[in-house]
C-alpha positions in Angstrom: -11.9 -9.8 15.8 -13.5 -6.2 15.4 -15.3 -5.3 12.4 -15.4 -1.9 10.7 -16.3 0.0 7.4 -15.8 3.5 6.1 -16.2 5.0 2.9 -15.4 8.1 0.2 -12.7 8.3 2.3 -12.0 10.6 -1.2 -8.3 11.5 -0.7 -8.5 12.9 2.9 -5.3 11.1 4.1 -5.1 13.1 7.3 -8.5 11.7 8.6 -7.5 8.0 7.2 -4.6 8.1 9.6 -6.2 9.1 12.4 -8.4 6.2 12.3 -5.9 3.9 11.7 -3.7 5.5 14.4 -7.1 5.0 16.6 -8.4 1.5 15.3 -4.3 0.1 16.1 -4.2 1.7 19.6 -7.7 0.5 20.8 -7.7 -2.8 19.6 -4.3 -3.7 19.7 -4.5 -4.6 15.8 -6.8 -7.0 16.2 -9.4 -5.4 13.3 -10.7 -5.5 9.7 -11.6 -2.8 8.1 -13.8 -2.8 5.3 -13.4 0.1 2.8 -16.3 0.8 0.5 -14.9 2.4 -2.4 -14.3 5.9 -3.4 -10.4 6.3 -1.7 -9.2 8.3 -4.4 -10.2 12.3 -5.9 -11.2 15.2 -4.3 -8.5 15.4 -2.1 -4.7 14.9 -2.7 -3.8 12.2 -0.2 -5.3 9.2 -2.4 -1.9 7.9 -3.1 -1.1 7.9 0.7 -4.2 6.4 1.5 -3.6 3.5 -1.3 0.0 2.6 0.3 -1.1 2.4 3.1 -3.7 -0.3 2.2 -1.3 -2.4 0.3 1.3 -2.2 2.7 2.6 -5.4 4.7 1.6 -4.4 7.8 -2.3 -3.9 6.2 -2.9 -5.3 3.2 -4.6 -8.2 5.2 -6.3 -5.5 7.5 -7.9 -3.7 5.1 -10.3 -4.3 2.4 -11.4 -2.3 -0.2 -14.3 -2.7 -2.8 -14.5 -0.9 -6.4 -16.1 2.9 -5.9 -17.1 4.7 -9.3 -13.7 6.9 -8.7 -11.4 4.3 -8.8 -13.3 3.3 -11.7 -12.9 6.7 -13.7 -9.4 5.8 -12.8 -9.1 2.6 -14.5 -11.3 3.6 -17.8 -8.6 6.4 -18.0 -5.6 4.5 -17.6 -6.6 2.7 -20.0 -7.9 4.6 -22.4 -7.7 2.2 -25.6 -9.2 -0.6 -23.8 -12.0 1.8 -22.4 -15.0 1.0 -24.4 -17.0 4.4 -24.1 -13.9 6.6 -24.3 -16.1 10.1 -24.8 -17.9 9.0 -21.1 -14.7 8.2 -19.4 -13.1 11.4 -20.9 -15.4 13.6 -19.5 -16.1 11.9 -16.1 -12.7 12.2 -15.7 -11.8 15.6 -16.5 -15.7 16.9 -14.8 -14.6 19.3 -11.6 -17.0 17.7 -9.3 -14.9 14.5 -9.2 -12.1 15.7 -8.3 -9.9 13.7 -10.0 -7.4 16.6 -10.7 -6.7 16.5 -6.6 -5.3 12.6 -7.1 -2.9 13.6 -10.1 -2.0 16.2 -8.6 -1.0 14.3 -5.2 1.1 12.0 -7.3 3.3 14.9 -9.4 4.0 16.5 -6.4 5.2 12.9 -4.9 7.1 12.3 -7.9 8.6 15.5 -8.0 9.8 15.1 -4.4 11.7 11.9 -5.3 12.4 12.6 -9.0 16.2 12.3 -8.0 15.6 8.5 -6.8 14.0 7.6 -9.8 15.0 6.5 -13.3 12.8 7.1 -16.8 13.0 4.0 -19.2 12.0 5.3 -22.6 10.6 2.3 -24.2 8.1 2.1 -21.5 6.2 4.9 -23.2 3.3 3.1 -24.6 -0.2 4.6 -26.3 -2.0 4.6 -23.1 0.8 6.1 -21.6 1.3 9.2 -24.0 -2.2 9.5 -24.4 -2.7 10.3 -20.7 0.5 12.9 -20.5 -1.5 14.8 -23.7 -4.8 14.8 -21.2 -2.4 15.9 -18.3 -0.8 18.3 -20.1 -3.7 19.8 -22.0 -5.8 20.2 -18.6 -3.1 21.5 -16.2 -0.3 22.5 -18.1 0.7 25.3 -15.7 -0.3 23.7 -12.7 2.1 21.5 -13.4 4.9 24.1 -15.0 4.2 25.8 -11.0 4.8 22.4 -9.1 8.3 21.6 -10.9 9.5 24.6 -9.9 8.5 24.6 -6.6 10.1 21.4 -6.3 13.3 22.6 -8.2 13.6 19.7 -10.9 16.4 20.7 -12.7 16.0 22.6 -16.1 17.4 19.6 -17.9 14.4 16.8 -16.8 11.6 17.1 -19.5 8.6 16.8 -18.5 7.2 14.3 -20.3 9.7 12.4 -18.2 7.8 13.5 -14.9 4.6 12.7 -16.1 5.6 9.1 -17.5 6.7 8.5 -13.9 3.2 10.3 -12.5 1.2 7.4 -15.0 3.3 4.6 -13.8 1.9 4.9 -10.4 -1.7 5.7 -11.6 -1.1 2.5 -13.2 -0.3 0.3 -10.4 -3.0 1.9 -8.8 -5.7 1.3 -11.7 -4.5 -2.3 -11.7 -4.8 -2.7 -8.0 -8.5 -1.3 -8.4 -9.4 -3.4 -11.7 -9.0 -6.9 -9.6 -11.6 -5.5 -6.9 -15.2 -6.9 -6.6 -18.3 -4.3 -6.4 -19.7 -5.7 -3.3 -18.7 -8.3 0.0 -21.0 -10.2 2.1 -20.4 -10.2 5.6 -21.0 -12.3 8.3 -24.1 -13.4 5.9 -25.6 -10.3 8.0 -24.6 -7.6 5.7 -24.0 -6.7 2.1 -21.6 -3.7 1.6 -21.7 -2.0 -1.7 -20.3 1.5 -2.8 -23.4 2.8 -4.0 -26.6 1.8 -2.4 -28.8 5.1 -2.1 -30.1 7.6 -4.9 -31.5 10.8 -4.6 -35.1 10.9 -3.3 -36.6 12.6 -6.8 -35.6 9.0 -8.4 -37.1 6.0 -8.3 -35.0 3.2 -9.3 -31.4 2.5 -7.9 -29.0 -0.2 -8.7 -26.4 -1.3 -5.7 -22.5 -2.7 -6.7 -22.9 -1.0 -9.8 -20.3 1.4 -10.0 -21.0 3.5 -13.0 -21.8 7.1 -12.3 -25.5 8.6 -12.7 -26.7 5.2 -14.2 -30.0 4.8 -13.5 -31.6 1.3 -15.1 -34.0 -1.1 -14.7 -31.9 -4.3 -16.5 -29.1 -6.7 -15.4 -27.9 -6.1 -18.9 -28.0 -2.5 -19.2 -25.3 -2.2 -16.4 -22.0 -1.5 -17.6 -19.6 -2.8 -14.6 -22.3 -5.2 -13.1 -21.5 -8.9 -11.9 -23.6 -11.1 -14.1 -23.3 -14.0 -11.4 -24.7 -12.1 -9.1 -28.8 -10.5 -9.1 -28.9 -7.0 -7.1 -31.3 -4.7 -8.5 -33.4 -2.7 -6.5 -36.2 -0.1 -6.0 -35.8 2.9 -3.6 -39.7 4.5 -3.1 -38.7 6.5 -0.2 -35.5 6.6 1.5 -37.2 6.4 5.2 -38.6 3.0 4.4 -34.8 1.6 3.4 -34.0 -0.4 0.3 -35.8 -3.3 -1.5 -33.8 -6.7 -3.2 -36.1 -8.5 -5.3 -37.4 -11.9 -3.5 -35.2 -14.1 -5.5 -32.2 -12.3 -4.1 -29.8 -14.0 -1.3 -28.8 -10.9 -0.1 -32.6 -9.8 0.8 -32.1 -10.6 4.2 -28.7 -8.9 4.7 -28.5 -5.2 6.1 -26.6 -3.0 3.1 -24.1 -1.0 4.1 -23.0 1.8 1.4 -21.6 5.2 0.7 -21.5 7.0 -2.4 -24.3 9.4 -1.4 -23.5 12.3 0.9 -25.9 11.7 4.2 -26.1 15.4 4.3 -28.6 15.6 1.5 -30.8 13.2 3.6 -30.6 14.8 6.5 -30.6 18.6 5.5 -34.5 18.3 6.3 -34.1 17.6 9.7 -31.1 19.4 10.4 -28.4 21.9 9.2 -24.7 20.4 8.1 -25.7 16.9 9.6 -22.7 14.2 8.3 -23.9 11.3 10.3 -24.8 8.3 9.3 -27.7 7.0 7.2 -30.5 4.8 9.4 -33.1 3.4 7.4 -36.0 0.7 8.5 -38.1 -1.6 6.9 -40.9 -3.0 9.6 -39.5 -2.0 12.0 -36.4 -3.9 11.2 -32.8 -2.0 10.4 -32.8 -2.2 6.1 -29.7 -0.5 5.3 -27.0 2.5 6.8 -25.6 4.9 4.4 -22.2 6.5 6.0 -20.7 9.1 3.0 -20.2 11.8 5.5 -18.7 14.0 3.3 -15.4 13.7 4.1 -13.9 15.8 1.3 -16.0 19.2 2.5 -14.0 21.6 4.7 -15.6 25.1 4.2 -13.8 27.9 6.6 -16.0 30.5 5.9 -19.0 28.9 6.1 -18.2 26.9 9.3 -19.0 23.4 7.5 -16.8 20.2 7.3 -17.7 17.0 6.4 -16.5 13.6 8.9 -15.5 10.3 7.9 -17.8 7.8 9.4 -16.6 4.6 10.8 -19.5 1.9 11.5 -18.4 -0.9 14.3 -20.6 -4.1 12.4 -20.4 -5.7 15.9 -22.9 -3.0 17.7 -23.3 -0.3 14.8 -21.5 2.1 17.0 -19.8 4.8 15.3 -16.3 7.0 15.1 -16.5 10.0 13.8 -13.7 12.2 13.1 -14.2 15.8 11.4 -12.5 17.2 8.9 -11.5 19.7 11.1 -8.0 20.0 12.7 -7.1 18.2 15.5 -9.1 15.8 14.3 -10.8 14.6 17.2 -12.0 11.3 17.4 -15.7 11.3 18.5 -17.6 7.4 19.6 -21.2 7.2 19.2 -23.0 4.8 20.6 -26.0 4.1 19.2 -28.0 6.4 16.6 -28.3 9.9 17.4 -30.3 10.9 14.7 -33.3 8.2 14.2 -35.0 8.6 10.9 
């Protein structure tokens, strides 16, 4: 069986399909695909994307591990239960994360099959109400502007709409909560979510999916797996990324996303999405493959890709966020760092 992975696929449904559509017709659905976190937020489609995962026909297909977006999700969903409530709040609500783009996908969804779909009052708990004030305090007439492009009728309220909007960020945010952080495989390679930092930093911690933590203690992480030891050092991202001897991953090639590879390779060249080589003597370490899916800039001519990594020969498809969507394979790696 083939193995794949692709990550921050970050709401960009249209590209998801197309390498579905791809993966089905080349390997006659004999595949895994391993998705490292980040499905949902800056794009609308997350929803799409997530039914498609849990679907019959894929839920034993695809995989997913826990991103820090579908943890914003889950510490805002649940709200009361959140420990750091100000931190979630504002990670949640912060423009760069998009998360507006995933609500949004939903209420329209909702409002396009509001006439299938019944209210029950009672299940309007704290959690529940407390999200419609958030909703309804941030995007009040972004939302008054979707019911009536959708034509709900005058008579549905909506707090109704928006009770029906949490219920499936709920299912959702339960679906993510039961994820791990990380998944070995093929004792070859570890795939995380977030594996790389910014090159001005020096310390980075993998499978923790906190945002902007930066730490140098198990017991300073706030989502980490205590069973588990996977703290590491990142000196220079040419030289790849160091686990502590004691780890029984340090043999393992990391896989992870999380960081845009454009900001790696903007040195070497301009609006460069591909993936993330990095060696340590001599010896593949790790492969970052955030290609900035989300980015699709007319005017300056720049869109980001969704990188696929083949874990049998490291291969790659590539598909641009760039209608028709073209499906480029790479065979080996074009740009060696």
């Amino acid at each position: 069986m083939k193995k794949f992975v692709v990550s921050d696929i970050h709401g960009q449904d249209k590209l998801f399909n197309k390498l579905i559509e791809f993966l089905d017709t080349q390997y006659d659905n004999n595949y895994k695909l391993y998705l490292l976190g980040d499905i949902i937020d800056r794009g609308e489609g997350g929803y799409n994307i997530f039914k498609i995962l849990t679907s019959t026909k894929y839920k034993n297909k695809i995989q997913l591990i826990k991103g820090n977006h579908e943890q914003i999700l889950i510490d805002t969903i649940n709200i009361s239960k959140t420990l750091d409530k100000q931190t979630a709040l504002e990670l949640y609500i912060h423009p760069s994360n998009g998360t507006k783009d995933t609500f949004m996908g939903v209420l329209k969804e909702v409002c396009l099959n509001f006439e299938n779909s019944n209210v029950d009052p009672t299940s309007f708990v704290t959690d529940k109400l407390q999200c419609i004030n958030i909703w309804w305090n941030l995007y009040k007439e972004n939302i008054k502007a979707i019911a009536n492009e959708y034509h709900l009728p005058q008579t549905v309220k909506i707090y109704e709409v928006l009770g029906l909007v949490y219920d499936i960020l709920k299912e959702m945010s339960d679906y993510f909560e039961k994820l791990s952080n990380y998944l070995q495989v093929d004792d070859r390679y570890l795939l995380v979510h977030s594996g790389f930092v910014n090159m001005a930093n020096d310390i980075s911690v993998i499978s923790n999916v906190s945002t902007n933590i930066v730490c140098e203690k198990m017991e300073d992480l706030k989502y980490q797996n205590p069973n588990v030891f996977l703290y590491q050092r990142l000196k220079d991202a040419n030289k790849g990324i160091y686990l502590p001897p004691n780890s029984r991953f340090c043999d393992n090639i990391i896989i992870a996303g999380h960081t845009q590879t454009y900001f790696y390779h903007q040195n070497s060249k301009s609006n460069n999405f591909d993936p993330l080589f990095t060696y340590k003597d001599n010896q593949l370490a790790s492969v970052c493959i955030d290609g900035s899916a989300h980015l699709a800039n007319r005017s300056y001519n720049v869109y980001g890709q969704l990188n696929c990594l083949n874990l049998e020969d490291l291969s790659q498809i590539i598909i641009k966020n760039h209608a028709p969507y073209k499906v480029e394979e790479i065979f080996g790696n074009r740009h060696e760092v």
